[in-house]
LOGU-996840 format. One record per residue (C-alpha): x, y, z; residue in one letter. Coordinates in pm, whole numbers, plus 50000, padded with zeros to 5 digits. Layout:
BEGIN
XYZA...
END
This chain:
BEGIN
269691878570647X273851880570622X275631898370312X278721880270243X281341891670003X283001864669805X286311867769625X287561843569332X291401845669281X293501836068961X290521829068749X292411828268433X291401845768067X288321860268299X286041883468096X283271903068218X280871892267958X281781851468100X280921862668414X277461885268343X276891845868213X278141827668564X275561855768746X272891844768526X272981809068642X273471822468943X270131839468946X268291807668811X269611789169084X269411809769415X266001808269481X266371768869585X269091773069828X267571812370038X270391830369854X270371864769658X272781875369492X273031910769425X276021924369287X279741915169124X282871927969024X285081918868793X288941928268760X290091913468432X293831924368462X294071908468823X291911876668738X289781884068995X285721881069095X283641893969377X279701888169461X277971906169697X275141881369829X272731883170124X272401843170195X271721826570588X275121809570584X278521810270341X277711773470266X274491783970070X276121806169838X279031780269770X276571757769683X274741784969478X278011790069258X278621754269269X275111740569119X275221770468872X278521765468717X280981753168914X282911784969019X283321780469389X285191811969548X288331812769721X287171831970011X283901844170158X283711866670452X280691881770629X280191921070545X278001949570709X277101975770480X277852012770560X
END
């Protein structure tokens, strides 16, 4: 399956403890849609979120963020892992 690597920009006041709670839903919800997601990152002083996810297409991990809370990101790009 692809790993995509999603980035959410100017996500203001974010905290890392908001988004351990956005990956939560995350994790009730990805099962539905064929999505995992594995990993994130947060960057509090630039506003900023990634997710690592292995999902068959960008479109079902948008909707995965969007059924779970809303939090669609800005940009998702295909990644290989080396």
């Amino acid at each position: 399956m692809p790993l995509y690597m999603d980035t959410h920009k100017n996500m203001k006041g974010v905290t890392a403890a908001a988004v351990a709670e956005a990956h939560a839903k995350d994790l009730r919800v990805q099962g539905q849609h064929g999505v995992e997601y594995l990993h994130y990152w947060v960057d509090e002083k630039n506003e900023t979120i990634q997710c690592l996810v292995h999902a068959p297409n960008p479109e079902a991990a948008k909707r995965v963020h969007q059924e779970a809370h809303g939090l669609v990101a800005d940009e998702i790009h295909e990644v290989k892992q080396g």
